[in-house]
C-alpha positions as CSV (number, residue, x, y, z in Angstrom):
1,X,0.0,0.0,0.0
2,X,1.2,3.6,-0.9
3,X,0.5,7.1,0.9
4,X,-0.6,9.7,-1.6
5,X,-1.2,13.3,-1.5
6,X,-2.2,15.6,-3.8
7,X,-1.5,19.4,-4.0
8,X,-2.3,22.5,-6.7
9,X,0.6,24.9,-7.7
10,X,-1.2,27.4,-10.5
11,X,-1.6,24.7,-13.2
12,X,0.6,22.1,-11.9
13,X,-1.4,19.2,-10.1
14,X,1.7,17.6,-7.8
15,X,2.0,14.4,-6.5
16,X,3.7,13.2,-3.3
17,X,3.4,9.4,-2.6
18,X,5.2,6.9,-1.0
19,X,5.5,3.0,0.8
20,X,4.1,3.2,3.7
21,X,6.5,1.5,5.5
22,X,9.2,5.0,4.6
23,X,6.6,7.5,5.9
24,X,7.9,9.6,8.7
25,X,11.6,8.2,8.0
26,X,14.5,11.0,8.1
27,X,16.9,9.5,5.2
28,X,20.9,10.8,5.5
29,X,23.4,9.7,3.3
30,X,26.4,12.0,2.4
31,X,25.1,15.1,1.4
32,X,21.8,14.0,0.8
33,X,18.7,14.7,3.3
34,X,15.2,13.7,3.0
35,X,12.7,13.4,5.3
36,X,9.3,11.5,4.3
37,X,7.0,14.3,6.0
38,X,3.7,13.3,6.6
39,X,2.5,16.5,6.2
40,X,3.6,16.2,2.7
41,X,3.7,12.5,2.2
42,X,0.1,11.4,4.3
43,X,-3.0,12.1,2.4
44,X,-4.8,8.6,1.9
45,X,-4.2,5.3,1.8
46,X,-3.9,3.8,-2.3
47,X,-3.3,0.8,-4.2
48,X,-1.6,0.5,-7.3
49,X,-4.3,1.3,-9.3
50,X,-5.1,4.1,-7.3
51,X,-1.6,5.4,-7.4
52,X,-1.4,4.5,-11.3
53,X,-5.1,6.8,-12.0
54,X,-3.1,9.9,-9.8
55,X,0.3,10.0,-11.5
56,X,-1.4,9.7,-14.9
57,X,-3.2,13.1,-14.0
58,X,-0.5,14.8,-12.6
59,X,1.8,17.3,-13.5
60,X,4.4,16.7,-11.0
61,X,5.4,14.0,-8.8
62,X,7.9,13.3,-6.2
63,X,7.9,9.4,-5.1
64,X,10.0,7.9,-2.2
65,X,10.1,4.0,-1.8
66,X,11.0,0.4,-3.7
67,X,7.3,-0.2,-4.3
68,X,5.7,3.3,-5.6
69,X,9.1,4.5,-7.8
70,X,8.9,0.7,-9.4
71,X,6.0,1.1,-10.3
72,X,6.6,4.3,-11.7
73,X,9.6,2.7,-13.5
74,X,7.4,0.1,-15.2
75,X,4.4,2.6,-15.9
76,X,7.2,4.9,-18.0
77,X,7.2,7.9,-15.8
78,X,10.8,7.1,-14.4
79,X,13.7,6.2,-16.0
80,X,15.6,3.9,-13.8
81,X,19.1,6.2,-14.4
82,X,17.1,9.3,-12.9
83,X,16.7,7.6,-9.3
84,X,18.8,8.2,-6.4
85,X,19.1,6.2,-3.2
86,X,19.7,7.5,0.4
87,X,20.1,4.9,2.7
88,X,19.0,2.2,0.0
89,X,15.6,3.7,-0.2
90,X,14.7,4.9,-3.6
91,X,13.6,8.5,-4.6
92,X,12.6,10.2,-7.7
93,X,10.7,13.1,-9.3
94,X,8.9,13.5,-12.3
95,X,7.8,16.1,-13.9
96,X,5.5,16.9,-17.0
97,X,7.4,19.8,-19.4
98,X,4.2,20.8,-22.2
């Protein structure tokens, strides 16, 4: 199961989601800082067909976690090469350029 939450910039519709199991985690590694806010991160439970109907309406998205950026991976909207890992978790954005 994934956390997802949904926001509106102007015209961008952004998408924060991650695996549940990385929500509230504070992720250090080198220079790199993350932490999985709830605030940002928490909005409802989905499943992958939840998460799969959100990203294809977003504009935006920024995706912590094996299970959500995989399956961004194998829906197309992440190129493997464009993730990063702190602490072993993975982390991506995405972003729709019209």
């Amino acid at each position: 199961m994934f956390r997802v939450k949904n926001y509106r910039q102007g015209r961008e519709k952004v998408l924060a989601a991650c695996d549940e199991e990385v929500l509230g985690r504070q992720l250090s590694e080198g220079k790199l800082r993350l932490h999985v806010n709830p605030d940002f991160y928490d909005g409802f439970p989905a499943t992958e067909e939840e998460f799969e109907a959100q990203i294809r309406t977003c504009t935006i998205a920024n995706l912590v976690g094996e299970r959500v950026v995989g399956l961004a991976i194998r829906l197309g909207f992440v190129a493997k090469e464009n993730v990063i890992r702190i602490e072993g978790v993975p982390h991506a954005q995405w972003a729709l350029y019209l």
